[in-house]
ZAROVO-120183 format. One record per residue (C-alpha): residue number from 1; residue in one letter; x, y, z. Coordinates in nm, 3 decimals, m for minus. Example, Ala and Ser with C-alpha at 12.3 -4.5 7.8 and 13.67 -1.06 7.14 Angstrom:
BEGIN
    i  aa       xx       yy       zz
    1   A    1.230   m0.450    0.780
    2   S    1.367   m0.106    0.714
//
This chain:
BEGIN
    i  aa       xx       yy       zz
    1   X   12.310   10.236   16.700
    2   X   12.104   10.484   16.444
    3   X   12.172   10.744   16.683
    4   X   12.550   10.643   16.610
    5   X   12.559   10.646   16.289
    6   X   12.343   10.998   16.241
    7   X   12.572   11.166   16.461
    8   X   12.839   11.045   16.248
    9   X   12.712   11.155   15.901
   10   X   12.598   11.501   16.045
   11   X   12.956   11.500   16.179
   12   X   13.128   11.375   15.844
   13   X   12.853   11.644   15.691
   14   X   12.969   11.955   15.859
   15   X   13.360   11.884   15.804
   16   X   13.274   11.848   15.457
   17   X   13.107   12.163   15.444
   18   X   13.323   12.310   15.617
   19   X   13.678   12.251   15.504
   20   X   13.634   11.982   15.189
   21   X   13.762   11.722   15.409
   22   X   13.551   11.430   15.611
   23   X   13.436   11.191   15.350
   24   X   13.702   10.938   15.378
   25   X   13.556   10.935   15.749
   26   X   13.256   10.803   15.657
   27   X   13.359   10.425   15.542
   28   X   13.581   10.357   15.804
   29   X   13.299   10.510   16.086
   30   X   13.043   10.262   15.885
   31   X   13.272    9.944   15.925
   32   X   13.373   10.052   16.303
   33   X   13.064   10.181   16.445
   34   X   12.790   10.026   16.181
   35   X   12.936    9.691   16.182
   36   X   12.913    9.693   15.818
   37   X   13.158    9.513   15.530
   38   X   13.387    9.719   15.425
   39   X   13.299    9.683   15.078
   40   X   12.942    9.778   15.144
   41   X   13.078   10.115   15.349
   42   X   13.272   10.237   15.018
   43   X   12.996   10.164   14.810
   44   X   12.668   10.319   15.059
   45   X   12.927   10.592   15.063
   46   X   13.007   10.671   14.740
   47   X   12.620   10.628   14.661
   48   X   12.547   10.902   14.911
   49   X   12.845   11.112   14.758
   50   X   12.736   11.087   14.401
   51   X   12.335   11.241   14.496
   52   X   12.508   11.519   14.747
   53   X   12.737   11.589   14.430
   54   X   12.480   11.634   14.176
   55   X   12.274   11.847   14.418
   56   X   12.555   12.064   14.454
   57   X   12.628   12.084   14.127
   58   X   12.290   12.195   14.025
   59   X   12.318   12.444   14.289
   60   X   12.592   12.599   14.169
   61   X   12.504   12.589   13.821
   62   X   12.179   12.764   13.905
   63   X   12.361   13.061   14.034
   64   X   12.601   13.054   13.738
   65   X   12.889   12.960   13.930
   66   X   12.975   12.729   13.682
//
């Protein structure tokens, strides 16, 4: 199951990096395949979202892309 789920964030990961889209693939994958509420998905998602955000945002503010 772990396995699972990591192949589905690096999944959800790379089509986020890739074309902005994939993050409203991660609830729904954590409800089908993690057997979690689907209340709990949104919100471990968003949680994830809001550190990968601010990481990015530094990044990009660092190189005055801002």
């Amino acid at each position: 199951m772990g396995v699972v789920l990591l192949v589905l964030a690096g999944t959800v990961g790379v089509l986020i990096g890739m074309v902005g889209v994939g993050g409203v693939l991660l609830a729904p994958g954590l409800v089908t395949i993690g057997g979690m509420d689907p209340y709990i998905a949104a919100a471990t998602s968003t949680w994830a979202f809001l550190f990968t955000g601010t990481v990015g945002t530094i990044s990009y503010a660092w190189r005055g892309l801002v």
